[in-house]
Backbone of each chain as ProteinMPNN parsed JSONL, in Angstrom:
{"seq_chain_A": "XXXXXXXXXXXXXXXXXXXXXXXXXXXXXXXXXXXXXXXXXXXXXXXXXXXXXXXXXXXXXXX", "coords_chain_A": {"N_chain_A": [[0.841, -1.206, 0.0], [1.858, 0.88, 0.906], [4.115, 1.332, -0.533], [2.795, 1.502, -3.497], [1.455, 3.993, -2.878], [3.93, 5.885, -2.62], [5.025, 5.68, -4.901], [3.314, 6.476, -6.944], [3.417, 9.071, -5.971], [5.965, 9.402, -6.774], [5.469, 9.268, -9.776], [3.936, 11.45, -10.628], [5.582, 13.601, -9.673], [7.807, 13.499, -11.658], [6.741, 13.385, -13.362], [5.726, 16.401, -13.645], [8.426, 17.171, -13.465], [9.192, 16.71, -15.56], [7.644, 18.455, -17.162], [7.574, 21.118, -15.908], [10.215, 21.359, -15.904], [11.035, 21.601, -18.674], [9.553, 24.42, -19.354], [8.881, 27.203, -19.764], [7.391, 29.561, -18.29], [5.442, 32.64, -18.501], [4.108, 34.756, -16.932], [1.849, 37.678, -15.926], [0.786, 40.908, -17.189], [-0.131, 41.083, -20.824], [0.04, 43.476, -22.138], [2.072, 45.139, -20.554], [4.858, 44.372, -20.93], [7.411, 43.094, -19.708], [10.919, 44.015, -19.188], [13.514, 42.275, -19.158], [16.69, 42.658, -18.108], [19.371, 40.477, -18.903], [22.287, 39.34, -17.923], [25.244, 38.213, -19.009], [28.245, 36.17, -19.212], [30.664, 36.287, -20.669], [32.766, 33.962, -22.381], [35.784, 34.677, -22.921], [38.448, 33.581, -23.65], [37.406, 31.714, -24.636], [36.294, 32.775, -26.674], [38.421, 34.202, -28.369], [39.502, 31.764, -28.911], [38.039, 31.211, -30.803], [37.523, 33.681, -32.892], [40.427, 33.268, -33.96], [40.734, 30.895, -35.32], [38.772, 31.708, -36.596], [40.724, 33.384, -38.021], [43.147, 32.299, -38.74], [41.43, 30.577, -41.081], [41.079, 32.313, -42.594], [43.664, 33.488, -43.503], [44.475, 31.391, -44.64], [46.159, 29.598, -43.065], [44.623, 27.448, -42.104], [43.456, 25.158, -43.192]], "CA_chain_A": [[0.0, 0.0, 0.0], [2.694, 2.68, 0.995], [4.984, 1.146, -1.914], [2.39, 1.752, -4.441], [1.673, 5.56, -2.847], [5.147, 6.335, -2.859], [4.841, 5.038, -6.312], [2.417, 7.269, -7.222], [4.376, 10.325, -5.641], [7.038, 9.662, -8.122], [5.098, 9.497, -10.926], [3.459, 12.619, -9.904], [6.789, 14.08, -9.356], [8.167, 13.089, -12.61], [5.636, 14.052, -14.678], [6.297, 17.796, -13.599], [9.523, 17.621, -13.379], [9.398, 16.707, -17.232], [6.696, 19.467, -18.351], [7.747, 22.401, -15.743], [11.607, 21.058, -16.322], [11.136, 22.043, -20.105], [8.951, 25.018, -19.687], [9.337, 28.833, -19.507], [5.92, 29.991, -18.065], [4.899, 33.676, -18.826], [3.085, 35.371, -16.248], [1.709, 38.899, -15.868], [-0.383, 41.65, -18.076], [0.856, 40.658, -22.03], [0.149, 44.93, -22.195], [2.421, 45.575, -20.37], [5.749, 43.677, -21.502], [8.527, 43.381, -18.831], [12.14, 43.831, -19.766], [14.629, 41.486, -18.319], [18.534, 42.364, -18.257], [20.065, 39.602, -18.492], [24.351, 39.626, -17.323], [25.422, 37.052, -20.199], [29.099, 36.12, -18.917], [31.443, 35.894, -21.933], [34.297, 33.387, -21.961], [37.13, 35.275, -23.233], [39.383, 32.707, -24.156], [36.979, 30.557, -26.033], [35.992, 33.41, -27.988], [39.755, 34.055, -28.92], [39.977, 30.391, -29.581], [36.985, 31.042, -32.419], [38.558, 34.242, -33.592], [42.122, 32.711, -34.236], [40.426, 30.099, -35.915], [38.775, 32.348, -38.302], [41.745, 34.352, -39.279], [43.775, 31.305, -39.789], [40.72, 30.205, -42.265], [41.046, 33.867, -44.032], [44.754, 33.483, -43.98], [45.044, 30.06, -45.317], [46.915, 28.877, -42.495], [44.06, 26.626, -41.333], [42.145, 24.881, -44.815]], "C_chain_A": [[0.87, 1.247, 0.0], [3.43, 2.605, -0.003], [4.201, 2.069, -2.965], [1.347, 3.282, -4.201], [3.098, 6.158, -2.925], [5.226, 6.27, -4.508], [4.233, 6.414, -7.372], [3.062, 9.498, -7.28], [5.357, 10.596, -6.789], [6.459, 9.647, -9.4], [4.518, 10.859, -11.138], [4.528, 13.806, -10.051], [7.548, 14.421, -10.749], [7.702, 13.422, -13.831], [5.809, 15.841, -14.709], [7.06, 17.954, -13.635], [9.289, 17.671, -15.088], [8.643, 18.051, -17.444], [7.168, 20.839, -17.567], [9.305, 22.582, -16.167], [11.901, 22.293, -17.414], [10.37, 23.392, -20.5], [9.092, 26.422, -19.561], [7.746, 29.456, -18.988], [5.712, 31.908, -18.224], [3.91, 34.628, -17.692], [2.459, 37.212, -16.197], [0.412, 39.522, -16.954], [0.392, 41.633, -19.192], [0.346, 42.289, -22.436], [1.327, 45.563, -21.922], [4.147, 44.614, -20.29], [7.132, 43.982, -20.373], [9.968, 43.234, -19.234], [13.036, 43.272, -18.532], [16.121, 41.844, -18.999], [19.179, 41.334, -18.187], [21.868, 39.71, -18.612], [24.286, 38.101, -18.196], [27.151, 37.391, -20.033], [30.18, 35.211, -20.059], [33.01, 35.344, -21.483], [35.286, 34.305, -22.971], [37.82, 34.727, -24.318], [38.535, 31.834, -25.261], [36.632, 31.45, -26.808], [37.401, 33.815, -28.92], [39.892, 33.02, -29.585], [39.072, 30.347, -30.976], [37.782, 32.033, -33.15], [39.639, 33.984, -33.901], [41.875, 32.097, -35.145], [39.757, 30.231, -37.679], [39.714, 32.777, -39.124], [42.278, 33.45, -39.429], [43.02, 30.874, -40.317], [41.364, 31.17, -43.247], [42.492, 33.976, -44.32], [45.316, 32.534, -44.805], [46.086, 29.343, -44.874], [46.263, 27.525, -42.24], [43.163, 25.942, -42.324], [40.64, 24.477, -43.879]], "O_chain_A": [[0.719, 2.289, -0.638], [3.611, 3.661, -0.608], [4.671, 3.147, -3.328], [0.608, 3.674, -5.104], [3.1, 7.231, -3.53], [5.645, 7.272, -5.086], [4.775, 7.034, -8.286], [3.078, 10.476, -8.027], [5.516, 11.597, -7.486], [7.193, 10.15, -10.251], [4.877, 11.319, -12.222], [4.199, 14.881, -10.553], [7.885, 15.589, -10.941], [8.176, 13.653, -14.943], [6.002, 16.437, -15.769], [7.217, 19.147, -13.898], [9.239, 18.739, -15.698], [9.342, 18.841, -18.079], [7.236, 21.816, -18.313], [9.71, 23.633, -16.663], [12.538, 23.341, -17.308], [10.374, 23.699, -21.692], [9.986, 26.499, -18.717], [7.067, 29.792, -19.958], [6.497, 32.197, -17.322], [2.864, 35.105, -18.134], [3.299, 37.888, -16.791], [-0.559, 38.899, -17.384], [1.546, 42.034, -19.047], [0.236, 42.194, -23.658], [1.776, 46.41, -22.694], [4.365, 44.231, -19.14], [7.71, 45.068, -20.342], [10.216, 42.119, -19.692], [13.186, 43.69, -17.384], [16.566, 41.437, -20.072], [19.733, 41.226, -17.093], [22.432, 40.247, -19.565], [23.495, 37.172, -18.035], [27.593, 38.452, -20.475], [30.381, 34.005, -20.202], [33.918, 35.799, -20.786], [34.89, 34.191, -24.131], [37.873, 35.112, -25.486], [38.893, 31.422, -26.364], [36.586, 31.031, -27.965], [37.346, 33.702, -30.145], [40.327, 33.061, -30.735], [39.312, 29.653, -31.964], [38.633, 31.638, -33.947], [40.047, 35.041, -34.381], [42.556, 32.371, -36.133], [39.858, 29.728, -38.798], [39.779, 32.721, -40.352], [42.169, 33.217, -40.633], [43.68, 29.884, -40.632], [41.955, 30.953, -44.304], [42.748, 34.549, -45.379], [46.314, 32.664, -45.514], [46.834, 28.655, -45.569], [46.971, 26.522, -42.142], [41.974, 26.24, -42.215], [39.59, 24.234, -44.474]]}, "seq_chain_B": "XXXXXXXXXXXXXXXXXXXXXXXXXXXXXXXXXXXXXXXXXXXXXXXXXXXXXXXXXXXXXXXXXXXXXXXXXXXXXXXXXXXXXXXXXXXXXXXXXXXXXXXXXXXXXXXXXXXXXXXXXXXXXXXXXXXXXXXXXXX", "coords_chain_B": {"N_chain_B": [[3.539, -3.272, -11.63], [2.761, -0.823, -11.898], [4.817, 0.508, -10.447], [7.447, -0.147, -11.729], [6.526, 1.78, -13.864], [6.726, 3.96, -12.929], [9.185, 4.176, -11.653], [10.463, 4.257, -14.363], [9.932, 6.94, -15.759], [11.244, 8.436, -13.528], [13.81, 7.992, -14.171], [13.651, 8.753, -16.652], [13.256, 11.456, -16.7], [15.957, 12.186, -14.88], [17.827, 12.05, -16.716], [16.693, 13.403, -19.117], [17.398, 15.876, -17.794], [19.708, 15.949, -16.439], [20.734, 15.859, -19.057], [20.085, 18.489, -20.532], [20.932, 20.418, -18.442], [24.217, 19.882, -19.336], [24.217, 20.522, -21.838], [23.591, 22.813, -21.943], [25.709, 24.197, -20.502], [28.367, 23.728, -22.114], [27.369, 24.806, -24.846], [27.7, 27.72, -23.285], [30.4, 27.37, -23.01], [31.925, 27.029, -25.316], [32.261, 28.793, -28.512], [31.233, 29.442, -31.812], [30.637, 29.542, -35.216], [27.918, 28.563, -35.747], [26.332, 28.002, -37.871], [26.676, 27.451, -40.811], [25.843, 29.51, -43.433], [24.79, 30.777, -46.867], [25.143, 33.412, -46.739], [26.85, 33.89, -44.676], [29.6, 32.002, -45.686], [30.141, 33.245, -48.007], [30.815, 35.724, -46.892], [33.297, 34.931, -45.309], [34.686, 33.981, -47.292], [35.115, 36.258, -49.158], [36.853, 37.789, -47.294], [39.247, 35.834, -47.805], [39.302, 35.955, -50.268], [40.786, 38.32, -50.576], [42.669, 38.649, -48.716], [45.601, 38.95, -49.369], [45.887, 40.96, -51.009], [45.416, 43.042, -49.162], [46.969, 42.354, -47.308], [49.617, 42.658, -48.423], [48.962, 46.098, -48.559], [48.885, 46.456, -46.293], [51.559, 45.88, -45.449], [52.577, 47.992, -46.787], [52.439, 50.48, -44.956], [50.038, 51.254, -45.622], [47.626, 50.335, -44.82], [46.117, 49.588, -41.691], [45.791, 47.67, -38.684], [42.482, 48.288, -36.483], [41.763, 49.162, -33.19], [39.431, 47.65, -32.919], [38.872, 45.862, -33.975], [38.747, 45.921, -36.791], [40.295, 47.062, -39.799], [41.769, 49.533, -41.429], [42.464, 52.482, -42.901], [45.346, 54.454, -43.884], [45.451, 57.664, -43.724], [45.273, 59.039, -47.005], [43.738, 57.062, -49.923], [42.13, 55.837, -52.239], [41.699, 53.717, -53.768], [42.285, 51.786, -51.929], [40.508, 52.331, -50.1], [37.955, 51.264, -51.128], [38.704, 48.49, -50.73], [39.439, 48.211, -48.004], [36.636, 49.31, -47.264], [34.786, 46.896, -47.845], [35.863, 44.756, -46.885], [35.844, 45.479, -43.927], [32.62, 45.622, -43.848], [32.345, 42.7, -44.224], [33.938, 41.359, -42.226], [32.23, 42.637, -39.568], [29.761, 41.101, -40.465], [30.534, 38.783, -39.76], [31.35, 38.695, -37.159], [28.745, 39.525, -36.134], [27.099, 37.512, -36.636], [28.68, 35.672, -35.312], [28.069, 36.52, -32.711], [24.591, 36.551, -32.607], [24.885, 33.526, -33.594], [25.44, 32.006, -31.255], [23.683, 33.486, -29.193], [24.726, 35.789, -27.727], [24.208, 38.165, -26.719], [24.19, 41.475, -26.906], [26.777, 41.595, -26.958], [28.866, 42.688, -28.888], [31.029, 44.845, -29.112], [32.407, 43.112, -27.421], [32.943, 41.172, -28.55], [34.465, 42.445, -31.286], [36.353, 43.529, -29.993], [37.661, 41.56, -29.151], [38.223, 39.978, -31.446], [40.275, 42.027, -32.355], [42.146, 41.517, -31.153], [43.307, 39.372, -31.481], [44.142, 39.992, -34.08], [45.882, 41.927, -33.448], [47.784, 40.04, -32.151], [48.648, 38.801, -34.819], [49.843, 40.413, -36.459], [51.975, 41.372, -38.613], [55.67, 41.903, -38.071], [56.5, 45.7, -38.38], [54.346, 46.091, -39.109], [51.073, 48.421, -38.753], [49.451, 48.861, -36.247], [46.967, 49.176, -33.843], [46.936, 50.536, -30.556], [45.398, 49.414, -27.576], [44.977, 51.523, -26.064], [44.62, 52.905, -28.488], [46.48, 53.868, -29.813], [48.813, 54.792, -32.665], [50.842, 52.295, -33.611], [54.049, 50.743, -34.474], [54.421, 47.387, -34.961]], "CA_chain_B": [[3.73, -2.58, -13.284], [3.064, 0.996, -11.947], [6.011, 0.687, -9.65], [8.546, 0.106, -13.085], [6.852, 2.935, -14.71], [7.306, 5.257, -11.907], [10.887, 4.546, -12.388], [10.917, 4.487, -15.816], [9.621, 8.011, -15.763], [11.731, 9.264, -12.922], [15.15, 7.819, -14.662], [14.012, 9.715, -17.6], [13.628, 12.988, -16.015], [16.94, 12.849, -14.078], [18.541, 12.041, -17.913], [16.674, 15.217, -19.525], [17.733, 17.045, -16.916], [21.29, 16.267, -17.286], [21.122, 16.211, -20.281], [20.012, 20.075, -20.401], [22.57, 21.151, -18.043], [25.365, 19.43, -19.863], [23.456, 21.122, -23.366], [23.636, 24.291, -21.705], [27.296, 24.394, -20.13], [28.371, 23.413, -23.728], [26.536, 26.131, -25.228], [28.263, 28.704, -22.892], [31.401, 27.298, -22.656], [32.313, 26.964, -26.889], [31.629, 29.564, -29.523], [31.184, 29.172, -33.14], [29.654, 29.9, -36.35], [27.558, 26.895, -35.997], [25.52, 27.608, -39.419], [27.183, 27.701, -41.956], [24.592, 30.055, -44.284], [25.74, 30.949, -47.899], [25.723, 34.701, -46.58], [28.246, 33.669, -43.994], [30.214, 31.558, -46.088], [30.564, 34.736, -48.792], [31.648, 36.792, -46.586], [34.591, 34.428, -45.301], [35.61, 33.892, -48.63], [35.228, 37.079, -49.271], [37.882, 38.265, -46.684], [39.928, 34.795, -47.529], [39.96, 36.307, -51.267], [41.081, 39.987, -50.46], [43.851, 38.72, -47.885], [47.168, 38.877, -49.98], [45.649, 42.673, -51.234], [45.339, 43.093, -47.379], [48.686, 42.311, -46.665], [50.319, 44.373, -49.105], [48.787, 47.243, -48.136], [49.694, 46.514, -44.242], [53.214, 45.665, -45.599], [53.593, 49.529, -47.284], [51.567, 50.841, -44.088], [48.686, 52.059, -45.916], [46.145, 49.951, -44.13], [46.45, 49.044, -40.216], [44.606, 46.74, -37.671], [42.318, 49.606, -35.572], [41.483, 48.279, -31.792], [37.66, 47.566, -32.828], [38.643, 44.485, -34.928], [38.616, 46.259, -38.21], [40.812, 47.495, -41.03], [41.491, 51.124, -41.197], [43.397, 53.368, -44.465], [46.193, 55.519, -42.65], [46.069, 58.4, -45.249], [44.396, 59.327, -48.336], [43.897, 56.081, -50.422], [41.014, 55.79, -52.962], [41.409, 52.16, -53.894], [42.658, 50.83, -50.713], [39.295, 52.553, -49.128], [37.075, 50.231, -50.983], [39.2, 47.827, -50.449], [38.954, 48.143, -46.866], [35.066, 49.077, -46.78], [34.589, 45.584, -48.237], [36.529, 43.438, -45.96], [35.237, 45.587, -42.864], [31.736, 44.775, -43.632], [32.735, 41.498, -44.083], [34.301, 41.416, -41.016], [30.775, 43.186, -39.266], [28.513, 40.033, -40.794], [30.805, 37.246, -39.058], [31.445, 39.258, -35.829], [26.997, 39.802, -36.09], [26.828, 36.147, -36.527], [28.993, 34.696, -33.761], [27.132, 37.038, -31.564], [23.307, 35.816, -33.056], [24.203, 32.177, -33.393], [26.018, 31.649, -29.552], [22.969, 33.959, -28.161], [25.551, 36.7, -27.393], [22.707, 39.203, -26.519], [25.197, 43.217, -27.151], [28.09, 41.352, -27.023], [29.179, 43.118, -30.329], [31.695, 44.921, -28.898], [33.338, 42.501, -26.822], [33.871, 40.297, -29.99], [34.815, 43.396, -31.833], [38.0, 43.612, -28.889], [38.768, 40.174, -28.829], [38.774, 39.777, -33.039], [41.48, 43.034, -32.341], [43.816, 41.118, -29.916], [43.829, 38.198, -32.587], [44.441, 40.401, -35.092], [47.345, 42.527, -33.541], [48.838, 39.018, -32.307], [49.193, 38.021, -35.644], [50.4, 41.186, -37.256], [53.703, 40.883, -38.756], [56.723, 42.821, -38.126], [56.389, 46.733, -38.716], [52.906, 46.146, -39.39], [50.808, 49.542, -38.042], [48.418, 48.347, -35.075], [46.436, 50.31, -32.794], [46.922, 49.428, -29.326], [43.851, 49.222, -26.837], [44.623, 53.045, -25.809], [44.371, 54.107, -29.518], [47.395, 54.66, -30.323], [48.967, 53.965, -33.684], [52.285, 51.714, -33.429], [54.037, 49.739, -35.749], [54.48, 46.253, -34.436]], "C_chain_B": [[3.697, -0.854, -12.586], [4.561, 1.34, -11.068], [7.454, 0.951, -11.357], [8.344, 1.616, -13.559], [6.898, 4.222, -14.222], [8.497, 5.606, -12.464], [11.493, 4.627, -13.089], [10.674, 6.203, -16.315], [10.77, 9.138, -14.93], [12.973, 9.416, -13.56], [15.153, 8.959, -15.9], [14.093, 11.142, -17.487], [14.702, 13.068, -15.872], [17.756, 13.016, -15.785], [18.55, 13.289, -18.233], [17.232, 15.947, -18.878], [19.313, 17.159, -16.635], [21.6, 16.015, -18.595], [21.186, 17.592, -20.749], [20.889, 20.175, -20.236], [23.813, 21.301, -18.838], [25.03, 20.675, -21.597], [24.17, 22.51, -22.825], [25.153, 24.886, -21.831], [28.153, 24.316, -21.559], [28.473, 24.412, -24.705], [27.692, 27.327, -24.684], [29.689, 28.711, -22.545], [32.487, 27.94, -24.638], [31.708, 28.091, -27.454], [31.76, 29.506, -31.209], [30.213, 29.764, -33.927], [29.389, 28.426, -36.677], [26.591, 26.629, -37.523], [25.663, 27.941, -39.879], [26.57, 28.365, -43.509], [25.663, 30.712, -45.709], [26.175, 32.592, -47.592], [27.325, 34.686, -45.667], [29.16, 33.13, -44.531], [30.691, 32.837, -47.028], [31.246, 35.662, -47.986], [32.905, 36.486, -45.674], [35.317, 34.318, -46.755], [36.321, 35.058, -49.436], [36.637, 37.97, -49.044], [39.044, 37.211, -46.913], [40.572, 35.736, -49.418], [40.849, 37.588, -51.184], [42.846, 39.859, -48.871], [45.264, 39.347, -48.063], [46.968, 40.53, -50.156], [46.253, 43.31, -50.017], [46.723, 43.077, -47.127], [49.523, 42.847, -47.834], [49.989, 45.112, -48.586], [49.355, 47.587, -46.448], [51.304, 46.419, -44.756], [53.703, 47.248, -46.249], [53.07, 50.542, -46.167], [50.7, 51.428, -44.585], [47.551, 51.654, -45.25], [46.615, 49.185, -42.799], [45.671, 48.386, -40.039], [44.339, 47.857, -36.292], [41.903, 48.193, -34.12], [40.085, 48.103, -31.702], [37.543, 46.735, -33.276], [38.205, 44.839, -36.261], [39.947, 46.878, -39.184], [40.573, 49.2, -41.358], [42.955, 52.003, -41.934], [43.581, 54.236, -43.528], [46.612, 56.599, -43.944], [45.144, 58.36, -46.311], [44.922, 58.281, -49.812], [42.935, 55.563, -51.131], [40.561, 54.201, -52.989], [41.484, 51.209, -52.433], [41.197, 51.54, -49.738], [38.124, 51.482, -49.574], [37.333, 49.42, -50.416], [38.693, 47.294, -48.558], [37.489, 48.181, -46.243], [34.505, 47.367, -47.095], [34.811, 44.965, -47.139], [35.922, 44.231, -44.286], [33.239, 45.25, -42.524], [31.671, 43.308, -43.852], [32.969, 40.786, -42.347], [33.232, 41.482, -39.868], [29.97, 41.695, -39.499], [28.998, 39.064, -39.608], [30.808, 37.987, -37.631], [29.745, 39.201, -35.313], [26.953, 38.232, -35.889], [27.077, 35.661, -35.649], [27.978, 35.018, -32.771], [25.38, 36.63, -31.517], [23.532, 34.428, -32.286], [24.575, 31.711, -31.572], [24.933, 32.467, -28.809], [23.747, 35.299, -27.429], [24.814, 37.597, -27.038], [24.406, 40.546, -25.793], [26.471, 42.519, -26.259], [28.951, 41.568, -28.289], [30.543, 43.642, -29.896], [33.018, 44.69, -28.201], [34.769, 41.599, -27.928], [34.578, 40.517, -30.799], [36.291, 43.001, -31.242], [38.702, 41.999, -29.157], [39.522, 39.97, -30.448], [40.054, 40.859, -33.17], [42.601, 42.564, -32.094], [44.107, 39.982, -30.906], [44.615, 39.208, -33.73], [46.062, 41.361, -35.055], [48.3, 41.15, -32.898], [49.043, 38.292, -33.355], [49.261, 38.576, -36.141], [52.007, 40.985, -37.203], [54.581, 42.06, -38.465], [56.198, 43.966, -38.753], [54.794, 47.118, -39.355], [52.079, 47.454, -38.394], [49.546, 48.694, -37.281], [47.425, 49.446, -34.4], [46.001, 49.818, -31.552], [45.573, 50.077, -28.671], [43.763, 50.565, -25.95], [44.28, 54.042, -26.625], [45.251, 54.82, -30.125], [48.54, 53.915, -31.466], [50.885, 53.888, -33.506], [52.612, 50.703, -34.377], [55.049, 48.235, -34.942], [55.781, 45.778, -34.254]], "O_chain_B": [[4.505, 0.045, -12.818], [5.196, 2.389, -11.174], [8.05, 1.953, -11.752], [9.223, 2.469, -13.686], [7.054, 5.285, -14.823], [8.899, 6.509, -13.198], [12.689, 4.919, -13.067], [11.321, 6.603, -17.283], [11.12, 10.236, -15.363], [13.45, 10.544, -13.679], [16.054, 9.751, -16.177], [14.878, 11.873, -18.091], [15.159, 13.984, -16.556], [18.254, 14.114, -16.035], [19.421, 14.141, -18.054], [17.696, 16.921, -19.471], [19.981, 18.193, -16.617], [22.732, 15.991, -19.079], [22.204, 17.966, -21.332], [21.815, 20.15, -21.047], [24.398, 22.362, -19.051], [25.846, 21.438, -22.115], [25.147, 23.07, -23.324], [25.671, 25.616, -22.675], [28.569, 25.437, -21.851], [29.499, 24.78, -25.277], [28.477, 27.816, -25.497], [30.24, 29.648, -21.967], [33.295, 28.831, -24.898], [30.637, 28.456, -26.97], [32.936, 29.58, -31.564], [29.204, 30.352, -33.539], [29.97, 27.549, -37.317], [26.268, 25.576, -38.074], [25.108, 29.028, -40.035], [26.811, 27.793, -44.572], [26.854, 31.015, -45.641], [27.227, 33.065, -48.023], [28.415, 35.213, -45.891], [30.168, 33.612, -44.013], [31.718, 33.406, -46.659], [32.193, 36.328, -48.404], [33.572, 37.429, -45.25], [36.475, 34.635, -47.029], [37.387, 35.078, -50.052], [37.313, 38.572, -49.878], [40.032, 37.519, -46.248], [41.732, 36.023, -49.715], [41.743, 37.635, -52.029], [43.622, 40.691, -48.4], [45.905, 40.017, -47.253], [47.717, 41.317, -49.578], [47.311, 43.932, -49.925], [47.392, 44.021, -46.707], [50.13, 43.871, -47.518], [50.731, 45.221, -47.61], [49.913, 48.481, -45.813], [52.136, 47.106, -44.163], [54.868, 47.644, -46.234], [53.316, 51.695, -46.521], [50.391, 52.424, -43.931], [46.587, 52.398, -45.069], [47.418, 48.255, -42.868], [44.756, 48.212, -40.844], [45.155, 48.236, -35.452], [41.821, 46.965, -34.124], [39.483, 48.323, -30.651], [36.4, 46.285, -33.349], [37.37, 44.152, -36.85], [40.73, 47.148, -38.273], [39.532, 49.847, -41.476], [44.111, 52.058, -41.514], [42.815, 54.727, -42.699], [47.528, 56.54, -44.764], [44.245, 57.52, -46.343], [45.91, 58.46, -50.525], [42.665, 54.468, -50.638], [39.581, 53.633, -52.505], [40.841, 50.216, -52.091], [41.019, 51.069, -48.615], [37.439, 50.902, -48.731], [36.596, 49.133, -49.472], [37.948, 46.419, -48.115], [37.077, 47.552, -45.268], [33.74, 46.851, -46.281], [33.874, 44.629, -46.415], [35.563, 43.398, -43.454], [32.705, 44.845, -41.492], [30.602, 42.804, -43.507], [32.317, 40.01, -41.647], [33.203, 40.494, -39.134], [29.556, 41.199, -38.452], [28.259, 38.624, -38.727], [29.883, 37.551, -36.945], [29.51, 38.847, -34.158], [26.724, 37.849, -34.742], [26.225, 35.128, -34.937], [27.246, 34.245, -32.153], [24.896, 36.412, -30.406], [23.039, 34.031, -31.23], [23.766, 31.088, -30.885], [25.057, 32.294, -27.597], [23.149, 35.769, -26.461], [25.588, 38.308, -27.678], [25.183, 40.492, -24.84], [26.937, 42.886, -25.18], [29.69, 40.667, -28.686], [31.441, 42.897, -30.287], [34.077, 45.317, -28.173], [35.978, 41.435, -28.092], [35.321, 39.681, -31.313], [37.155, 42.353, -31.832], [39.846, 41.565, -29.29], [40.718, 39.855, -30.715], [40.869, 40.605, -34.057], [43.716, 42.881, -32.507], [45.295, 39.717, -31.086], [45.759, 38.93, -34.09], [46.938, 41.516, -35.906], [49.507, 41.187, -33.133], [49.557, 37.185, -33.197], [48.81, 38.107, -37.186], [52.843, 40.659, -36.36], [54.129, 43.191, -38.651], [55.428, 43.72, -39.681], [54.342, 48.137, -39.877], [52.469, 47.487, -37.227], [48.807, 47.944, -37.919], [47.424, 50.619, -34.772], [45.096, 49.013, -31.336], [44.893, 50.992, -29.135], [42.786, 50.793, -25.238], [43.907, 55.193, -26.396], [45.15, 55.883, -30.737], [49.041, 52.806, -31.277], [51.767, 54.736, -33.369], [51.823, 49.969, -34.971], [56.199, 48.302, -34.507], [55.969, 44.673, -33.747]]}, "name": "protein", "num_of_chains": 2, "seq": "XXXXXXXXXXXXXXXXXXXXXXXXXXXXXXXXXXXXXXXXXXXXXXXXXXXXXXXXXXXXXXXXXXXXXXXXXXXXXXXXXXXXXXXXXXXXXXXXXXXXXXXXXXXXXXXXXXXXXXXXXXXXXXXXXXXXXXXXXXXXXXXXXXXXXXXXXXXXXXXXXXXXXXXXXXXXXXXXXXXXXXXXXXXXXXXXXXXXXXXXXX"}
């Protein structure tokens, strides 16, 4: 009996985790449109590592 | 039977859910021009055809590397100005792109700086630069 409520719990559980997991929910007045800042923390180095990568394409160091 | 598909349910959650994470970290760790579109491809080729031009002109100092990640005529130079308007919007599309496809949200000018520091570490000898105070030096 408590197995197959515990049981239950997790399925329960599981099932939201999947659909709120994956979901972005929206709340508020769609009038009045809220702006979010978001701080977007740029790696440095891996962007160097892309730029390098281009110019040795455009140089024809890198085919 | 409902006991399995409890846990067939829960296992798959914890998966998605590292699977995300891992997606994400991924995402914000790497940067690329992950789609390869024929506009983006043109305008590498673009700058891949116009290189050797490019480096002449840096080799008699008529055209430097400015600290914004662009190409910049030192002097009154008719041809070498197209020249250069070309390859700087060139330059502009892929810099726009990285920043689009990675989600970069006004990271234009970061990419701008960094495509600079590539560009004056791989200027050659006596090559004219412009270091990150603005001031024009020859390498």
């Amino acid at each position: 009996m408590f197995n197959q409520k515990r049981g239950q719990y997790f399925l329960i559980a599981g099932i939201l985790f999947v659909i709120y997991g994956c979901t972005v929910k929206a709340v508020g007045d769609p009038n009045r449109p809220i702006t979010i800042n978001a701080h977007i923390t740029i790696d440095v180095k891996g962007l160097k590592d892309t730029a390098t990568g281009i110019e040795d394409y455009v140089s024809g160091e890198k085919k | 039977m409902t006991k399995y598909f409890t846990r067939a349910i829960f296992i798959a959650s914890l998966v998605l859910g590292v699977g995300l994470s891992a997606r994400l970290s991924f995402t914000q760790g790497t940067y690329d021009i992950k789609e390869m579109t024929p506009a983006v491809k043109a305008a590498l080729d673009g700058r891949k055809d116009r290189f050797d031009q490019l480096r002449e002109l840096k080799s008699k100092g008529i055209v430097g590397e400015n600290n914004r990640g662009y190409v910049e005529v030192l002097g009154n130079n008719a041809q070498a100005e197209s020249l250069v308007n070309a390859e700087n919007a060139d330059r502009k599309f892929i810099y726009k792109t990285i920043e689009q496809q990675n989600n970069l949200t006004n990271a234009l000018g970061t990419i701008e700086k960094v495509f600079a520091q590539v560009q004056r570490d791989k200027a050659m000898s006596a090559d004219k630069i412009q270091d990150e105070n603005g001031h024009w030096v020859s390498k």
